[in-house]
C-alpha positions, 0 to 999 in steps of 0.5 A, a space after each residue: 143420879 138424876 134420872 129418875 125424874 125423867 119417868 115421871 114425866 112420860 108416865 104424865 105424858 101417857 096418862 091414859 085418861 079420857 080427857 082433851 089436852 091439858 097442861 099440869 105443873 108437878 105437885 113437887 111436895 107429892 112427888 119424889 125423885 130419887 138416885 140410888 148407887 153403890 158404894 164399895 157395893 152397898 146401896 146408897 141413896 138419896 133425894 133431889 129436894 129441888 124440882 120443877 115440871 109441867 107436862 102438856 097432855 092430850 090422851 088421843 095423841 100421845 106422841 104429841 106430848 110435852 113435857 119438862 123436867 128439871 132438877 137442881 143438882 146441887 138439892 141432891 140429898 144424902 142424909 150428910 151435910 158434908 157429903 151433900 157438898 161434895 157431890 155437889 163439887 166439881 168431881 160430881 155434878 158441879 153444881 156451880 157449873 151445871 145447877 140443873 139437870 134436864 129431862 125433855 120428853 121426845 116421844 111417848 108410846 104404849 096404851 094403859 099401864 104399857 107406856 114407854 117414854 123417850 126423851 132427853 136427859 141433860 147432866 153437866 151440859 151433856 144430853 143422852 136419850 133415855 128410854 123408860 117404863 111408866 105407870 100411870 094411877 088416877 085416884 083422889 083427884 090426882 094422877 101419880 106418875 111412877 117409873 124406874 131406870 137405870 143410867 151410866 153416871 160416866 157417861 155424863 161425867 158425874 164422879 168420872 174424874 180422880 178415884 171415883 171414877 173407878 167403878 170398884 169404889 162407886 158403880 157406874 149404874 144409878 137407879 132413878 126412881 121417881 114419883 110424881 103427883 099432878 092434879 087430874 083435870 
């Protein structure tokens, strides 16, 4: 559910503007990372309201990009108190064990609006790669990052125990839809 935010780092790192390598942190309260899954087949979401990230950028060497993503499991946001607690729990991200999740980019390619990132993601102490699609827009003395792709929630574990890990009542796919805001240089 977290992985959203893991496009908007690459889309950071591929930025495809003329400029010598720069260091950004995320205008978190521009940016957004969202976690979409269905239950019982109907779509719910929600936001993570607590994030950080920089990314380290040179246009001429994509590849060498840097860049760090990470999101407080526990500020994943339903809409409900109570609902907001249980995927916090030990059955969902375990948040007390886990608190964040991580996204380390390893590997950027593409040119333009054709980006491709690769990288890490990390939720509840287990690391998968992660291969995403970015889009970059430069306006208003900003960069805007946007990016969506679609995780297995079993495959770290999150909802894997008890009745929810049957995928009839809460599917295994997780949308992460992010957007992220940084100042252009």
């Amino acid at each position: 559910m977290i992985q959203r935010f893991s496009a908007v780092l690459a889309g950071l790192a591929l930025s495809a503007l003329n400029q010598a390598a720069w260091a950004a942190p995320i205008d978190v309260a521009q940016s957004e990372v969202k976690a979409t899954f269905k239950q019982f087949n109907v779509p719910v979401g929600g936001n993570f309201k607590k994030f950080a990230g920089d990314v380290q950028f040179d246009p001429s060497k994509p590849a060498s990009t840097q860049a760090t993503l990470s999101v407080d499991t526990a500020s994943y946001d339903l809409g409900d108190p109570e609902y907001n607690k249980e995927v916090a729990g030990k059955d969902w991200f375990d948040s007390k064990n886990h608190p964040k999740a991580t996204f380390v980019i390893t590997g950027v390619t593409g040119s333009g609006n054709n980006l491709q990132a690769t990288g890490d993601l990390t939720i509840r102490g287990i690391k998968k790669p992660l291969k995403f699609p970015v889009k970059i827009q430069t306006s208003g003395g900003k960069h805007t990052f946007t990016g969506k792709t679609e995780i297995k929630r079993l495959d770290y574990k999150v909802g894997a125990d008890g009745e929810w890990g049957d995928t009839t009542l809460v599917a295994d796919e997780v949308l992460i839809d992010f957007k992220l805001v940084l100042p252009a240089k």
